[in-house]
FIKOLZA-1660 file (N, C-alpha, C; in steps of 0.1 Angstrom, whole numbers, plus 5000, padded with zeros to 4 digits):
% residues 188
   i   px   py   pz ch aa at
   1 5008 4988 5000  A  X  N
   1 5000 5000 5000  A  X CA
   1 5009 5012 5000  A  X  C
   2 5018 5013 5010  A  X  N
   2 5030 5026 5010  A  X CA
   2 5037 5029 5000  A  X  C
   3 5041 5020 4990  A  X  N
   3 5043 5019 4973  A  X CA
   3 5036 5025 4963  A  X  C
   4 5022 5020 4964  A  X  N
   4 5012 5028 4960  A  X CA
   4 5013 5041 4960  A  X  C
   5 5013 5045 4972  A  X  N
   5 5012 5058 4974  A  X CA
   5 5026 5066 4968  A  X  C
   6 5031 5063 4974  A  X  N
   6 5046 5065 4967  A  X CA
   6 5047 5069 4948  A  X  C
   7 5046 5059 4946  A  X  N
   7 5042 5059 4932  A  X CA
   7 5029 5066 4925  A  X  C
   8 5023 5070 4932  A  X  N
   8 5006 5085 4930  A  X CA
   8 5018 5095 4934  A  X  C
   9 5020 5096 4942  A  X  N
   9 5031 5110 4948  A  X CA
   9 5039 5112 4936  A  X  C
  10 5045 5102 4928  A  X  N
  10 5056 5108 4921  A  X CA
  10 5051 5112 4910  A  X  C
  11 5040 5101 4908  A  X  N
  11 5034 5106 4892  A  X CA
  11 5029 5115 4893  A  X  C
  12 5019 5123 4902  A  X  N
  12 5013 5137 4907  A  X CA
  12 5022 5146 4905  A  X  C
  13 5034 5148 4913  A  X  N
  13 5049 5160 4909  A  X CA
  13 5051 5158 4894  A  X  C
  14 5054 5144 4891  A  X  N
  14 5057 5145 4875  A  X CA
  14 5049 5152 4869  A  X  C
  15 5036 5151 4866  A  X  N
  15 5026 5156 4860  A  X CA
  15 5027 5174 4859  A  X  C
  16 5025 5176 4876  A  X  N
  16 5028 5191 4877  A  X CA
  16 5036 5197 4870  A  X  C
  17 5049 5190 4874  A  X  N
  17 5056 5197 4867  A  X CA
  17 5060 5199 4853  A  X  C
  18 5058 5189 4847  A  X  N
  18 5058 5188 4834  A  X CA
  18 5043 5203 4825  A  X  C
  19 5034 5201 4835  A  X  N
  19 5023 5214 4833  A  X CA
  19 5028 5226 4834  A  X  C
  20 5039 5227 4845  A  X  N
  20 5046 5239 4848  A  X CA
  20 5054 5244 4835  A  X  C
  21 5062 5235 4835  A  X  N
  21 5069 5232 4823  A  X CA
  21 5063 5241 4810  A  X  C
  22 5050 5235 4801  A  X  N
  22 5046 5234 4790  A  X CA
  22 5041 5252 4794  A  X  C
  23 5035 5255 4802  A  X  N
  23 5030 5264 4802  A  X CA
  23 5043 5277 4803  A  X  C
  24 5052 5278 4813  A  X  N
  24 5061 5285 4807  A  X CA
  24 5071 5289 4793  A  X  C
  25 5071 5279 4789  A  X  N
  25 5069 5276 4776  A  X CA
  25 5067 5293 4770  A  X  C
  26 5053 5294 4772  A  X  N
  26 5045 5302 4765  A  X CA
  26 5044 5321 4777  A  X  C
  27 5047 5319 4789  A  X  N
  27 5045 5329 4798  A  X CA
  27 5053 5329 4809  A  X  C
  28 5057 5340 4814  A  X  N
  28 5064 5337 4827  A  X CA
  28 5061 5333 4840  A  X  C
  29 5067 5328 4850  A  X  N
  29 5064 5320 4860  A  X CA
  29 5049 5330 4867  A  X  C
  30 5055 5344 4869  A  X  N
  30 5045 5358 4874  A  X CA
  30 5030 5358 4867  A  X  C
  31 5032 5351 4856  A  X  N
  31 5019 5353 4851  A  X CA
  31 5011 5338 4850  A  X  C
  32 5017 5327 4854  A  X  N
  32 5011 5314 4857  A  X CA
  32 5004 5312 4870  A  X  C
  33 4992 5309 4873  A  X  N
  33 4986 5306 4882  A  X CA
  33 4984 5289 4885  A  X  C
  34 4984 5286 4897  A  X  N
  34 4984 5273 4905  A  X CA
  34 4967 5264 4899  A  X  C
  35 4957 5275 4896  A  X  N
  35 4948 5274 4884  A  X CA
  35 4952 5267 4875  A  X  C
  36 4959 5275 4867  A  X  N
  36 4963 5268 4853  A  X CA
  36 4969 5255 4854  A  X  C
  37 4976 5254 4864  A  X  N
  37 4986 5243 4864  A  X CA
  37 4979 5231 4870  A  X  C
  38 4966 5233 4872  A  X  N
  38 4955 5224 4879  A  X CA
  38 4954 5216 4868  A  X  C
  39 4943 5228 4858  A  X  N
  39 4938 5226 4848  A  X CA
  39 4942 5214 4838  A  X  C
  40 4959 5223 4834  A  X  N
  40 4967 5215 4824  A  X CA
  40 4970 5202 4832  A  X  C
  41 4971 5200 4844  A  X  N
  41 4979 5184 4849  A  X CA
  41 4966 5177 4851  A  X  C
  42 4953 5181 4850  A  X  N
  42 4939 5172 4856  A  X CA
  42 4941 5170 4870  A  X  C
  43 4943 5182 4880  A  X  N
  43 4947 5176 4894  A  X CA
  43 4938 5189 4899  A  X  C
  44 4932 5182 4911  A  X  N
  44 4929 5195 4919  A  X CA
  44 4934 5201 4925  A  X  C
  45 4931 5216 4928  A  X  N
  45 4935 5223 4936  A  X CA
  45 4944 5220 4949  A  X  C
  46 4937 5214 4958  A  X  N
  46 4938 5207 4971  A  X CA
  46 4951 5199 4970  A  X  C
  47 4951 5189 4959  A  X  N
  47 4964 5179 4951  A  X CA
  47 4976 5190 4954  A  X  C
  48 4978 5199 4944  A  X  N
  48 4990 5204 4943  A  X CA
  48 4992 5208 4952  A  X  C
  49 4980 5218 4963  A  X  N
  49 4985 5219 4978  A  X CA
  49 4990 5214 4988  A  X  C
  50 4985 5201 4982  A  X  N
  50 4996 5190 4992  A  X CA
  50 5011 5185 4988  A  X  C
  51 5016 5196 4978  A  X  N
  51 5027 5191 4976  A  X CA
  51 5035 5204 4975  A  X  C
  52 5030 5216 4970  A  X  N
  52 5036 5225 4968  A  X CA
  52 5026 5236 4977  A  X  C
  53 5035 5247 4977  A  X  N
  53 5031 5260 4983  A  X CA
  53 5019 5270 4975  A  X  C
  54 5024 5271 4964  A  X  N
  54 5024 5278 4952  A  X CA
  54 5033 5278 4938  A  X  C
  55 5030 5284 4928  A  X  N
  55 5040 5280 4916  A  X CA
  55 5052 5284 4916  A  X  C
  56 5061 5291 4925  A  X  N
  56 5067 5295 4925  A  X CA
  56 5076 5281 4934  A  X  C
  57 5069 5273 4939  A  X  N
  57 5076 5270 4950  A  X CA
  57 5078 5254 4940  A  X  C
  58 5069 5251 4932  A  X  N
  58 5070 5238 4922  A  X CA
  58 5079 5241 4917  A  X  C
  59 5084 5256 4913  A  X  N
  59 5093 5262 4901  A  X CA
  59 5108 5258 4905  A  X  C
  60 5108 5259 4918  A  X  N
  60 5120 5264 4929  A  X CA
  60 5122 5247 4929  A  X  C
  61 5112 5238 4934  A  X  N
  61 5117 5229 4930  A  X CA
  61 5120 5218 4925  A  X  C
  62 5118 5224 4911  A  X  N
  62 5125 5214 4899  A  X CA
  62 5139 5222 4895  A  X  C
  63 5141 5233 4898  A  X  N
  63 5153 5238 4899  A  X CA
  63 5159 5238 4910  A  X  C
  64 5158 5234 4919  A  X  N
  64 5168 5228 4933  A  X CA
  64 5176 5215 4925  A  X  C
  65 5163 5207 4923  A  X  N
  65 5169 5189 4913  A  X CA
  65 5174 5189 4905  A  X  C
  66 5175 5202 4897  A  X  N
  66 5188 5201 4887  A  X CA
  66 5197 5207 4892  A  X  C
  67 5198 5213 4902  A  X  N
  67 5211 5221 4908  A  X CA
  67 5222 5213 4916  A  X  C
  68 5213 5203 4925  A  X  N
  68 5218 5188 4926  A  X CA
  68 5219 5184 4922  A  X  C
  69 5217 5174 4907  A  X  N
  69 5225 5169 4900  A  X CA
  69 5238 5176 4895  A  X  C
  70 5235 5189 4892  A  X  N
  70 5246 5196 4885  A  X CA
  70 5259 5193 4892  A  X  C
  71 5255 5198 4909  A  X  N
  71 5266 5195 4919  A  X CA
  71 5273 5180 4921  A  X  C
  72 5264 5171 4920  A  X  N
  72 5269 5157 4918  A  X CA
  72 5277 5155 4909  A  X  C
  73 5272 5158 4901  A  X  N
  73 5282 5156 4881  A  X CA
  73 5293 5164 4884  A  X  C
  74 5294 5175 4890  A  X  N
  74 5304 5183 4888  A  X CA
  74 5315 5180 4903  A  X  C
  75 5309 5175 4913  A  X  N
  75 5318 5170 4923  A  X CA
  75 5327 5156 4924  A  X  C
  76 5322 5148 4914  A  X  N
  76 5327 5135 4908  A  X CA
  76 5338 5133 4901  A  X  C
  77 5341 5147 4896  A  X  N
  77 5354 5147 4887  A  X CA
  77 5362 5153 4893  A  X  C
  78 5384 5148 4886  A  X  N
  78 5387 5161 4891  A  X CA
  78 5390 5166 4876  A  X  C
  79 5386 5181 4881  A  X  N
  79 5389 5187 4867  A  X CA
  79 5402 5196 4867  A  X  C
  80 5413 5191 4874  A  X  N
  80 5426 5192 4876  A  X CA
  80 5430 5182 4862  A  X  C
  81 5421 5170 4854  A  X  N
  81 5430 5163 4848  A  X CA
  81 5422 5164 4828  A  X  C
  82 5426 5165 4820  A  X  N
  82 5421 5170 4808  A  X CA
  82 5409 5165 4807  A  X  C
  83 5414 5148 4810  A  X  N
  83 5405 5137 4805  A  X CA
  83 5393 5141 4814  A  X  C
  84 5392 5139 4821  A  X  N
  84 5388 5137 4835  A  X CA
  84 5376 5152 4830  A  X  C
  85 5382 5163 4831  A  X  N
  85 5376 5178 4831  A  X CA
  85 5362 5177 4818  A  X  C
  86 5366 5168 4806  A  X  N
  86 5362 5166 4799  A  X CA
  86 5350 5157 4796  A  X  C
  87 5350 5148 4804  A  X  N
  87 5342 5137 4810  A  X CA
  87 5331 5144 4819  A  X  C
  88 5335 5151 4827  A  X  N
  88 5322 5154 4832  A  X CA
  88 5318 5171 4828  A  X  C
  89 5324 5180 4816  A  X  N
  89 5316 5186 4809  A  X CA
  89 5306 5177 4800  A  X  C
  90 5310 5166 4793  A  X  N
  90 5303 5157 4784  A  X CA
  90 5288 5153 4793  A  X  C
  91 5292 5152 4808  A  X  N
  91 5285 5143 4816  A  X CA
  91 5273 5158 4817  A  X  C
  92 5277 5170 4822  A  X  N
  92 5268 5178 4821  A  X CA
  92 5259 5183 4809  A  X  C
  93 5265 5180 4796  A  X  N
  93 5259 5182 4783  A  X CA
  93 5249 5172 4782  A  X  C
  94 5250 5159 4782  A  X  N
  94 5248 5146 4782  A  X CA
  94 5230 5148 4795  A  X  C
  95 5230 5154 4807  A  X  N
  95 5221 5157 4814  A  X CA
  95 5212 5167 4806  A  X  C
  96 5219 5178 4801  A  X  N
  96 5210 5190 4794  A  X CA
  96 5204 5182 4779  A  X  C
  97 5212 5171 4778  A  X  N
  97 5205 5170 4764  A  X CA
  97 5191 5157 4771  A  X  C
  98 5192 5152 4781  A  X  N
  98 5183 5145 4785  A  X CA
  98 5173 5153 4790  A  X  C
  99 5173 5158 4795  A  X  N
  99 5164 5172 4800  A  X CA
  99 5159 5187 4791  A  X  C
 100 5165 5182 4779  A  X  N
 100 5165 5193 4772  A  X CA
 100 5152 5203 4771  A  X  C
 101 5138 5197 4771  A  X  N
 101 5125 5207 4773  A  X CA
 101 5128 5215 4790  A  X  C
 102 5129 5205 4795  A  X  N
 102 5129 5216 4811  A  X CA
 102 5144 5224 4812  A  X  C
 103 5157 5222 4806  A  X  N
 103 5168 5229 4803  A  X CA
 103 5160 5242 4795  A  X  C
 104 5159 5239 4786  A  X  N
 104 5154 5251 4775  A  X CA
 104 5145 5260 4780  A  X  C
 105 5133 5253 4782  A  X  N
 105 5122 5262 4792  A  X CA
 105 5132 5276 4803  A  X  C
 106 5135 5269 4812  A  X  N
 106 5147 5271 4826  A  X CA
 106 5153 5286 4820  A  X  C
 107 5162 5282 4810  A  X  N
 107 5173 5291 4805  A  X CA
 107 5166 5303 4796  A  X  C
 108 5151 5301 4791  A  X  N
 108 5142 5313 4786  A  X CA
 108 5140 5321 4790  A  X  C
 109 5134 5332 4781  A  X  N
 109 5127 5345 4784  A  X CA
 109 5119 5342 4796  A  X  C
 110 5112 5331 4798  A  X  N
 110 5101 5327 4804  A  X CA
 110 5106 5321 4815  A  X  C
 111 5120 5317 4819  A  X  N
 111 5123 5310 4831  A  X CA
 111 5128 5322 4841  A  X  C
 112 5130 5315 4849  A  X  N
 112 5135 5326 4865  A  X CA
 112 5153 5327 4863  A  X  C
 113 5156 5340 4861  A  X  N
 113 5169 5346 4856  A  X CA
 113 5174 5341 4868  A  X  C
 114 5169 5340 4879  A  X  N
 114 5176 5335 4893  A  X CA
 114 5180 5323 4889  A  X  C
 115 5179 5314 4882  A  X  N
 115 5179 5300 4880  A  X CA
 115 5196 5300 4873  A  X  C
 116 5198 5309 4864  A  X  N
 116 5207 5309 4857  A  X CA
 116 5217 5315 4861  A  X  C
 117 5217 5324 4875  A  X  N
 117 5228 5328 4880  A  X CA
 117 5232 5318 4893  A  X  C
 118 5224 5307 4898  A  X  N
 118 5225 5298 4903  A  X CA
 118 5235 5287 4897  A  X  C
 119 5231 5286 4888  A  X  N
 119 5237 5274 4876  A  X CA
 119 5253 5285 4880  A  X  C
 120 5250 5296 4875  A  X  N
 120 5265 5301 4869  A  X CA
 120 5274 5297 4883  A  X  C
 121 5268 5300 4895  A  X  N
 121 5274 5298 4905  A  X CA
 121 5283 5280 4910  A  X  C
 122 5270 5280 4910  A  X  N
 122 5278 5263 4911  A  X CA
 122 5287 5262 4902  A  X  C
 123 5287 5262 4892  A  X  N
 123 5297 5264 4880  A  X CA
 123 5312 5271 4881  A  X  C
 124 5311 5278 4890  A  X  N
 124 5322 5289 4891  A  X CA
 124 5330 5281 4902  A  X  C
 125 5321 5279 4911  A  X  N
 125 5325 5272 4926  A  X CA
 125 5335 5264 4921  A  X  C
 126 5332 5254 4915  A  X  N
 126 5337 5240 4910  A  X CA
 126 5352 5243 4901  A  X  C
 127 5352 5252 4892  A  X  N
 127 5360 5258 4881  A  X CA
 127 5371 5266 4886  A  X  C
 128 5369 5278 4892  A  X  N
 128 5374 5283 4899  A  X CA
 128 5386 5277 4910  A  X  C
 129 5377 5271 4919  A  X  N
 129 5386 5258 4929  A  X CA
 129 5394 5253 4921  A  X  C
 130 5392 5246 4912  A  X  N
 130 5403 5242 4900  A  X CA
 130 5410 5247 4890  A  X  C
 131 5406 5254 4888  A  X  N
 131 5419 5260 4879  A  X CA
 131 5425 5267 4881  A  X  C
 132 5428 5267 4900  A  X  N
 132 5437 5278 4905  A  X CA
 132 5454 5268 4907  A  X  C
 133 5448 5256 4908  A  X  N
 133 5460 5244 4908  A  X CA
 133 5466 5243 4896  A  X  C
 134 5459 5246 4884  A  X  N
 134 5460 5240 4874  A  X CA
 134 5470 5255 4864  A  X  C
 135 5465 5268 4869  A  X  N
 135 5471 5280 4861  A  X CA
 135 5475 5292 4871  A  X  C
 136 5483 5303 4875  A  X  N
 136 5487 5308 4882  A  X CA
 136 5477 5322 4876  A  X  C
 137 5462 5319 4884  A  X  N
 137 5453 5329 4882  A  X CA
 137 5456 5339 4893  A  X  C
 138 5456 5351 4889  A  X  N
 138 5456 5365 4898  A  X CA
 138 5441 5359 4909  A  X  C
 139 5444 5365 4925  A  X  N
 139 5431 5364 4926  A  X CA
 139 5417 5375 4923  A  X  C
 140 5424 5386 4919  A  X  N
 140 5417 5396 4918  A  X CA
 140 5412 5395 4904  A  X  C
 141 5413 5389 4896  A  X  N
 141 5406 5386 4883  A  X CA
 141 5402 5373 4883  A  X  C
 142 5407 5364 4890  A  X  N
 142 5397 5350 4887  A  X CA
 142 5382 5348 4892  A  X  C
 143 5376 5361 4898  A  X  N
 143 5359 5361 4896  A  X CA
 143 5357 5363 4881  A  X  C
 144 5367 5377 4875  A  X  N
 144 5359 5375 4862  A  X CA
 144 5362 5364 4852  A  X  C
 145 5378 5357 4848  A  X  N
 145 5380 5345 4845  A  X CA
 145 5370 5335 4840  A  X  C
 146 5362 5335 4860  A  X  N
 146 5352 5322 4861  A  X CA
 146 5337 5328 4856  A  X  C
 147 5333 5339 4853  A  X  N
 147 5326 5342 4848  A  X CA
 147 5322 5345 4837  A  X  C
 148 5335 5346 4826  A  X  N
 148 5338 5350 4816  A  X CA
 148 5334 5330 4809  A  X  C
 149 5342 5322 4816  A  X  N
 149 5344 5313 4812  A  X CA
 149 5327 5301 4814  A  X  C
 150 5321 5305 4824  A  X  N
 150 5310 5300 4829  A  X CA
 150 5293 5304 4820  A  X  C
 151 5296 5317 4820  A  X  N
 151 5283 5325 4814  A  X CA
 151 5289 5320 4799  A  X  C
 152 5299 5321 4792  A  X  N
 152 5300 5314 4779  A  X CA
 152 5296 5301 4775  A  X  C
 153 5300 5294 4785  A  X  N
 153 5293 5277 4783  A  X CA
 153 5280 5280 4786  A  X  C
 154 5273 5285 4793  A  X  N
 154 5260 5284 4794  A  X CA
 154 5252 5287 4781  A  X  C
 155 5259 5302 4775  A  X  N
 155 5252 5305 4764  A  X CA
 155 5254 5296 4750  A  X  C
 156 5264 5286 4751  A  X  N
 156 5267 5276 4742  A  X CA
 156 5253 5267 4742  A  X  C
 157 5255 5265 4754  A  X  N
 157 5242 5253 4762  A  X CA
 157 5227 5260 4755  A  X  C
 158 5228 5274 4755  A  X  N
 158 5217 5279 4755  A  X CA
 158 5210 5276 4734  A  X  C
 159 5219 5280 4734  A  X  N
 159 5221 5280 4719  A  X CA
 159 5219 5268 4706  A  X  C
 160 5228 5256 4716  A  X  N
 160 5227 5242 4711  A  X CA
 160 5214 5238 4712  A  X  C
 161 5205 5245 4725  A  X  N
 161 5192 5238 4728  A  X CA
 161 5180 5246 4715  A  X  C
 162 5183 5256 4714  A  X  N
 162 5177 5265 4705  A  X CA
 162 5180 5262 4687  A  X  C
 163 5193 5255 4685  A  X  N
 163 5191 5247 4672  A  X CA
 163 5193 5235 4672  A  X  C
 164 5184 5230 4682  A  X  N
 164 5178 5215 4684  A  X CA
 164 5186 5206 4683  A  X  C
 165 5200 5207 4695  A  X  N
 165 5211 5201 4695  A  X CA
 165 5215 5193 4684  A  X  C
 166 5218 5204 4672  A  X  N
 166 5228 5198 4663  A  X CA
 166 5239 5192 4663  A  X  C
 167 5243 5193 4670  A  X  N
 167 5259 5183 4673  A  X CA
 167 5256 5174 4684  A  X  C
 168 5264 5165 4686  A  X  N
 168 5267 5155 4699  A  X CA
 168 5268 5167 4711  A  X  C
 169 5264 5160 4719  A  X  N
 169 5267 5162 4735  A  X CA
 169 5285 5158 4736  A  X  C
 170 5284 5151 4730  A  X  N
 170 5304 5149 4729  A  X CA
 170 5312 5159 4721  A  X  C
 171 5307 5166 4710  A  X  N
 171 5308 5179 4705  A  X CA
 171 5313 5190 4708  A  X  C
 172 5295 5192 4717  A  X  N
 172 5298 5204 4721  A  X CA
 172 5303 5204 4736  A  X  C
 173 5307 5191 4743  A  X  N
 173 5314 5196 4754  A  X CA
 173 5330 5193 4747  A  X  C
 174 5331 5193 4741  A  X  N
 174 5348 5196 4735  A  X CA
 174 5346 5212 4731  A  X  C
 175 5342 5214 4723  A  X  N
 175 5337 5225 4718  A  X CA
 175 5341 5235 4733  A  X  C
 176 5328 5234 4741  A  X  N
 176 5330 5243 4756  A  X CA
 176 5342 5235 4760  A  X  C
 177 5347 5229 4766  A  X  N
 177 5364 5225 4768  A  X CA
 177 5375 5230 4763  A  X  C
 178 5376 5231 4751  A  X  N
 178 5382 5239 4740  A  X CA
 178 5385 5250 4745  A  X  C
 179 5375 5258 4743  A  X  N
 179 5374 5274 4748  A  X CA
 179 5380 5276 4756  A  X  C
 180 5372 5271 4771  A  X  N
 180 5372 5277 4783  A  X CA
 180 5388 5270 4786  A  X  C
 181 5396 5261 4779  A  X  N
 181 5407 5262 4786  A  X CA
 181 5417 5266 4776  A  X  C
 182 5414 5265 4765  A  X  N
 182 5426 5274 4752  A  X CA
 182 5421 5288 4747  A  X  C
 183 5412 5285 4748  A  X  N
 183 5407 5304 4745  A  X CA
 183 5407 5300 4727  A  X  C
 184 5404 5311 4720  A  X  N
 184 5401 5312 4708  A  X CA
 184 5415 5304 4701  A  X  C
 185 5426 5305 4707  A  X  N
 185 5437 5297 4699  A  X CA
 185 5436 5286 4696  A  X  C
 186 5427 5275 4702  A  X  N
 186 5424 5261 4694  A  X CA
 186 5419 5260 4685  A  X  C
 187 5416 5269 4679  A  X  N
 187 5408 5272 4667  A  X CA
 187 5420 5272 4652  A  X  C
 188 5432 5276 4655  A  X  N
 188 5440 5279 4646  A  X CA
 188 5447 5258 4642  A  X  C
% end
């Protein structure tokens, strides 16, 4: 019986969110109501109350679950080693291309700009930490370094999703690898 339920609980969040999803899509989180998202998932009112606050709080957390995974992928590696640094860019591309409607949605006009400076963050944390072993970064410029280097993969990320990931996930994390550690000279 506690299985059951278990299994109504998950498919109920799935549902939601997947409503949440589709509907930003089309509008911003400020202009979606806990209504709509009734509507679109076939759940009552009372339902989503019992799992969520409000839309903002379903919003918050399907973007906490990617923030955790992101932290897992990214704490698994050391990216002190090429191979290695490589591997789990691939492993993060590899998640975005699995996720790619709620990726895309997220990183939109339509998603919460907080979401994306979150990502940037964890991103920096991780990069930063490492590439101070790896290159004799000033510290007074390796905030912008890791920013410079972080907000560019994202917008690669952003981009790839927007022309309906034309290349491999193996691609374009060489691609973002490339860059962020040769700068435009790998290109020659």
């Amino acid at each position: 019986m506690h299985s059951k339920l278990d299994r109504r609980k998950k498919y109920t969040r799935m549902v939601l969110k997947e409503s949440l999803m589709k509907l930003l899509k089309d509008k911003s989180i400020s202009t979606v109501t806990v209504k709509e998202i009734c509507v679109f998932a076939d759940i009552n009112r009372s339902t989503f109350y019992s799992h969520y606050m409000d839309q903002f709080d379903l919003l918050n957390q399907i973007e906490e679950e990617i923030i955790e995974d992101m932290n897992a992928t990214l704490t698994a590696y050391n990216h002190n080693q090429d191979d290695e640094a490589l591997q789990m860019t691939e492993k993060i591309v590899e998640y975005v291309a699995q996720n790619s409607d709620v990726c895309a949605t997220l990183f939109s006009e339509h998603g919460d700009s907080n979401f994306k400076k979150r990502v940037m963050m964890v991103a920096s944390e991780h990069t930063v930490e490492n590439w101070s072993s790896l290159y004799p970064i000033d510290s007074e410029i390796s905030e912008y370094v890791s920013i410079f280097a972080v907000s560019g993969s994202i917008h690669v990320l952003e981009n790839w999703l927007k022309n309906g990931m034309d290349k491999s996930p193996k691609e374009i994390a060489e691609i973002i690898n490339n860059l962020t550690n040769k700068g435009l000279s790998y290109l020659q």
